[in-house]
OpenMM code with the backbone's topology and positions (N, CA, C; nanometers):
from openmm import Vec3, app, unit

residues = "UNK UNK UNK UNK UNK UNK UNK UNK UNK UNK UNK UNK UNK UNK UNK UNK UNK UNK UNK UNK UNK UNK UNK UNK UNK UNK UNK UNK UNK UNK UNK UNK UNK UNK UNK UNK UNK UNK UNK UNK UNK UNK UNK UNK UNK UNK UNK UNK UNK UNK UNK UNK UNK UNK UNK UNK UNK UNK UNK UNK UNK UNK UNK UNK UNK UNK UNK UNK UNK UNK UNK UNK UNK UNK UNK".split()
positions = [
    Vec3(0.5991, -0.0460, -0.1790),
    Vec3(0.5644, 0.0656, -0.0940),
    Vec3(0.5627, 0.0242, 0.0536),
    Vec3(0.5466, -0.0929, 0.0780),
    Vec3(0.4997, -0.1137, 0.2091),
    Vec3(0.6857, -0.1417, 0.2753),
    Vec3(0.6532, -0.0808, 0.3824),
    Vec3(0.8031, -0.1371, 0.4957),
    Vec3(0.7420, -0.0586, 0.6022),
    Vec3(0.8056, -0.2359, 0.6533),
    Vec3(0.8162, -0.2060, 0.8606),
    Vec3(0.9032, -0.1658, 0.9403),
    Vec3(0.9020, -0.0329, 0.9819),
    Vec3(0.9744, -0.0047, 1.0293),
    Vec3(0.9765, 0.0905, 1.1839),
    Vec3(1.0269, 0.1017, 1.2904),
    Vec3(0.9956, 0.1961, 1.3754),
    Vec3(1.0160, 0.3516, 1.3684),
    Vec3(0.9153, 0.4321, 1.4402),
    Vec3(0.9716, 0.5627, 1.4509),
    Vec3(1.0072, 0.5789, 1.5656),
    Vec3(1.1118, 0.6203, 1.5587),
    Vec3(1.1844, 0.6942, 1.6990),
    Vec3(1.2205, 0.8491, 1.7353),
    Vec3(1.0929, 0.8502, 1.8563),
    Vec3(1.1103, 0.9821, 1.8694),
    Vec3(1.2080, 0.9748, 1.9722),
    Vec3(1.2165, 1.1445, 2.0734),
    Vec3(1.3112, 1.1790, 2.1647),
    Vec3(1.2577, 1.0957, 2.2578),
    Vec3(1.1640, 1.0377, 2.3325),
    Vec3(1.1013, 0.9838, 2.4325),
    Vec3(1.0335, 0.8541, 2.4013),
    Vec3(1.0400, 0.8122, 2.2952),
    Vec3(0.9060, 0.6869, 2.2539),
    Vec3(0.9980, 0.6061, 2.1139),
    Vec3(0.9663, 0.5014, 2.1136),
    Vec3(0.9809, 0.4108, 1.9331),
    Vec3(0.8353, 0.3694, 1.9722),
    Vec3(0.7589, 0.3850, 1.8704),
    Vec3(0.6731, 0.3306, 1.7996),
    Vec3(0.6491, 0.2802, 1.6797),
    Vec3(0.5534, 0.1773, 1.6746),
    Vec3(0.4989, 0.1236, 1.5247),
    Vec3(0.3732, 0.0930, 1.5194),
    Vec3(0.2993, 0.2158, 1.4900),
    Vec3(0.1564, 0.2527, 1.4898),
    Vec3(0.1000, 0.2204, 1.3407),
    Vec3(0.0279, 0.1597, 1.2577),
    Vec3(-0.0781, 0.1130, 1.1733),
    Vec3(-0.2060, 0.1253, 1.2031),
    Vec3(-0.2982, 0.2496, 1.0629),
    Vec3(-0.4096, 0.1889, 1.0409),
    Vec3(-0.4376, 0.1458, 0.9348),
    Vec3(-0.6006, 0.0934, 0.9190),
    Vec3(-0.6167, 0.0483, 0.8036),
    Vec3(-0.7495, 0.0983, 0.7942),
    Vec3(-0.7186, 0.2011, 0.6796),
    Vec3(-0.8505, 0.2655, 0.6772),
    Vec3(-0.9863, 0.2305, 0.5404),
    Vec3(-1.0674, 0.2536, 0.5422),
    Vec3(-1.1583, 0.1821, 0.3752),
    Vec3(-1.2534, 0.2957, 0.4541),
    Vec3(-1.2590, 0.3404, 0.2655),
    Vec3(-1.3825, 0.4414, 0.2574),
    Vec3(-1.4495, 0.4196, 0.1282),
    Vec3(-1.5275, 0.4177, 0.1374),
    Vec3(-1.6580, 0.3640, 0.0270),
    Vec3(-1.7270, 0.5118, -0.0036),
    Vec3(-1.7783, 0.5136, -0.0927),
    Vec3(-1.8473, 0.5918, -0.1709),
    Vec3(-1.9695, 0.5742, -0.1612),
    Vec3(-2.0441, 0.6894, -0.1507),
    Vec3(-2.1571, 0.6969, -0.1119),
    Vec3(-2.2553, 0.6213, -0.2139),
    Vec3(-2.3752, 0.5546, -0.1440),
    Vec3(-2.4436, 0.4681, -0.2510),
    Vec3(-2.3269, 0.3291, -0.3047),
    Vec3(-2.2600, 0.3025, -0.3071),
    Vec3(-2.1460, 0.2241, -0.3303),
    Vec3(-2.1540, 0.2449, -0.5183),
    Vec3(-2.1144, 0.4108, -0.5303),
    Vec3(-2.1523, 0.4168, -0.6433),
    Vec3(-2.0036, 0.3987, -0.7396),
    Vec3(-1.9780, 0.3633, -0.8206),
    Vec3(-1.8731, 0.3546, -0.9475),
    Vec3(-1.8017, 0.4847, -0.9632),
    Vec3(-1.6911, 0.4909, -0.9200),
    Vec3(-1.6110, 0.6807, -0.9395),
    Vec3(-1.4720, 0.6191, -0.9510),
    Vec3(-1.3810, 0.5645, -0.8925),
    Vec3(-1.2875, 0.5503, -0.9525),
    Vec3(-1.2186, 0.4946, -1.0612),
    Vec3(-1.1792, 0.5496, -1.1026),
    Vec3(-1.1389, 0.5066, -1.2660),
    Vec3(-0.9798, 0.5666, -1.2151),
    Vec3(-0.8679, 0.4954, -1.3721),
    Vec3(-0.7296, 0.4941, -1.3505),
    Vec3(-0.6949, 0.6743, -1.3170),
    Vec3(-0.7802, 0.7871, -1.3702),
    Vec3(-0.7130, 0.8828, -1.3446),
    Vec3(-0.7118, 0.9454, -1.2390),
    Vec3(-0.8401, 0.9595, -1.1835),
    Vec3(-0.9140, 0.9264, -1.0025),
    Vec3(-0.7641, 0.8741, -0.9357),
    Vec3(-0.7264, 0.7652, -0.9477),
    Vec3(-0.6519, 0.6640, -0.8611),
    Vec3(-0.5052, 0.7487, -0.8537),
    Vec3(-0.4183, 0.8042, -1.0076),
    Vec3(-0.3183, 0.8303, -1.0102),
    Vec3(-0.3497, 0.9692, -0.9852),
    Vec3(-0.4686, 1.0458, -0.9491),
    Vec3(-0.4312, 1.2036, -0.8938),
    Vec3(-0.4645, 1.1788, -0.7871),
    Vec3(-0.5169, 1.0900, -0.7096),
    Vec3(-0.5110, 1.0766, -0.5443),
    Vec3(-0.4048, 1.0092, -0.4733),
    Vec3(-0.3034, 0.9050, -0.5815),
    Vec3(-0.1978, 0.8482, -0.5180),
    Vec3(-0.1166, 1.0041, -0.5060),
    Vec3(-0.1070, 1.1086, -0.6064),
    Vec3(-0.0074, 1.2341, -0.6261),
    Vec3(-0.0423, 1.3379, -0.4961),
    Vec3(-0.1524, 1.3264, -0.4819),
    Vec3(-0.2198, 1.3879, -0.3420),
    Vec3(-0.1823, 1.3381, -0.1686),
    Vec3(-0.1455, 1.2385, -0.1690),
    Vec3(-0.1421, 1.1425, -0.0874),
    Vec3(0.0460, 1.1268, -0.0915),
    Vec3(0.0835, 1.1581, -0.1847),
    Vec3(0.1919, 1.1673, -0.1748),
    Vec3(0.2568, 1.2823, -0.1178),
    Vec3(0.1996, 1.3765, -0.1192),
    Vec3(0.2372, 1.5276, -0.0753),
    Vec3(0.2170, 1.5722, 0.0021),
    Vec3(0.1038, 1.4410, 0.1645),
    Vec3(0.0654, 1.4665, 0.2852),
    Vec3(0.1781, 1.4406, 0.3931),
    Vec3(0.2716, 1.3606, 0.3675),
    Vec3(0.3784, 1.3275, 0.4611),
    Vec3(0.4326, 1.4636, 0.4655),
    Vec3(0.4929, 1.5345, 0.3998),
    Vec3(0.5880, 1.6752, 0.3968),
    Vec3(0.4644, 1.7858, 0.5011),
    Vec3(0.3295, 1.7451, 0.5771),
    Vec3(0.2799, 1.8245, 0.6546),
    Vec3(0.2673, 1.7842, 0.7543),
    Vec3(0.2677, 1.6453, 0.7573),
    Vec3(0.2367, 1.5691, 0.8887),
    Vec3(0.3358, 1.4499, 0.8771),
    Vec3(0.3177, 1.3689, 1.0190),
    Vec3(0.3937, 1.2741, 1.0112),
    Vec3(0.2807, 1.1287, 1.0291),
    Vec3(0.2353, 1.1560, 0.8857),
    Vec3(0.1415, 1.0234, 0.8614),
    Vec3(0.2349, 0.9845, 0.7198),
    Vec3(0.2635, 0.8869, 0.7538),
    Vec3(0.3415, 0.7421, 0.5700),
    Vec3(0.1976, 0.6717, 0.5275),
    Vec3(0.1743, 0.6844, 0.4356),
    Vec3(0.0974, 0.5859, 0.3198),
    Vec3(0.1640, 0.4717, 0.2639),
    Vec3(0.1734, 0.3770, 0.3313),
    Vec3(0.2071, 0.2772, 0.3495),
    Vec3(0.1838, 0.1631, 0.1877),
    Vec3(0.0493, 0.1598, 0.2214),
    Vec3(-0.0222, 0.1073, 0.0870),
    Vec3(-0.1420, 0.2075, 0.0511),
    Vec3(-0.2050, 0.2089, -0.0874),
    Vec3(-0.2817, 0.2563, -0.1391),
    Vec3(-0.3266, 0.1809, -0.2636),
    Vec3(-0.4734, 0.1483, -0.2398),
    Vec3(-0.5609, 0.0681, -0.3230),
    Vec3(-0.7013, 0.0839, -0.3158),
    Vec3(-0.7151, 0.0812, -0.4385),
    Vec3(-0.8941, 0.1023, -0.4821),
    Vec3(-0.9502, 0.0443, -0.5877),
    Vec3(-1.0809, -0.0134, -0.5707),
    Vec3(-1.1441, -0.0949, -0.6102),
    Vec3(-1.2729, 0.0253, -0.6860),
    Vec3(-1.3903, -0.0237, -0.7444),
    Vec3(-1.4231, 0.0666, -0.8444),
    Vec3(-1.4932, 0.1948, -0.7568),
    Vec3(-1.5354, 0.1099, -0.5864),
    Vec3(-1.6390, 0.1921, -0.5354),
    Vec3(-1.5902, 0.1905, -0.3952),
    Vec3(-1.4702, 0.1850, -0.3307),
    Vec3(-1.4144, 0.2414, -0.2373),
    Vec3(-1.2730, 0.2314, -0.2536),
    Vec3(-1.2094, 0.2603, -0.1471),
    Vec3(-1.0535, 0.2700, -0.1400),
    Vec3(-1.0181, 0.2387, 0.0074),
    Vec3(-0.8580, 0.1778, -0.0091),
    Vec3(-0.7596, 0.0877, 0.1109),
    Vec3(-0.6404, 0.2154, 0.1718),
    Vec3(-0.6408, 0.2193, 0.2445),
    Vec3(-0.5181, 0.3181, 0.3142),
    Vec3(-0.4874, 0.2205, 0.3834),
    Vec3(-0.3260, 0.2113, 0.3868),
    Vec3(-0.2665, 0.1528, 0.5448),
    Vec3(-0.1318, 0.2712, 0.5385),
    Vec3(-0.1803, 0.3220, 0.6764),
    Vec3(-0.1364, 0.4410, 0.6958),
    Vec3(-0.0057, 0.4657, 0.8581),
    Vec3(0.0775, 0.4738, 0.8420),
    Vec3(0.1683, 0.4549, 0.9462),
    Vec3(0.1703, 0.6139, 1.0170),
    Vec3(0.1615, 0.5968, 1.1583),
    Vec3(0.1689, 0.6986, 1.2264),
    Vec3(0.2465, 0.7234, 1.3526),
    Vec3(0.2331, 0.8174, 1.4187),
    Vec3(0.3102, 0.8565, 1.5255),
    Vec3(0.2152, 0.8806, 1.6568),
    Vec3(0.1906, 0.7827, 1.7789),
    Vec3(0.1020, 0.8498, 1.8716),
    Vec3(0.1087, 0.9764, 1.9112),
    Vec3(-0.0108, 1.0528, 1.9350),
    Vec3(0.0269, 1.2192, 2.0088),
    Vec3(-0.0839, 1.2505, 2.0975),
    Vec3(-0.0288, 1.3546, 2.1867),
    Vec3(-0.1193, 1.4095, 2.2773),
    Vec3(-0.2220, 1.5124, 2.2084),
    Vec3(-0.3433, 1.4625, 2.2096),
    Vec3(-0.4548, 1.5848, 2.2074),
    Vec3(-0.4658, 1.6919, 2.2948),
] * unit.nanometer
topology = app.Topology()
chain = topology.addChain("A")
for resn in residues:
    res = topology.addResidue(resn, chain)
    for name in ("N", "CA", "C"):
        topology.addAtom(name, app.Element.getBySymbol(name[0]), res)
């Protein structure tokens, strides 16, 4: 899943990375294998709205790893 690569807009190339971890409240026990494969299917279907890539995706029993490739923009 993972590749480095630039985006090139009309005015800019960039190669923007984050790395995001979100834990569960209480660092309580929730993901399990079906958790994991309906949020990878979710996560898969966010690029076609925005121009954020999911780069990697990983989770452990009581949080989860995003490395998430993006595009700088004006607020």
């Amino acid at each position: 899943m993972w590749k480095s690569e630039y985006i090139h807009k009309s005015h800019n190339v960039s190669i923007l990375f984050y790395h995001l971890v979100f834990s569960t409240e209480y660092r309580r026990i929730v993901f399990y294998k079906f958790v994991d494969e309906s949020l990878v299917s979710v996560c898969e279907s966010i690029p076609m709205c925005y121009e954020v890539h999911f780069l990697e995706i990983g989770t452990d029993k009581n949080h989860i790893h995003f490395l998430v490739q993006s595009v700088p923009s004006k607020v």
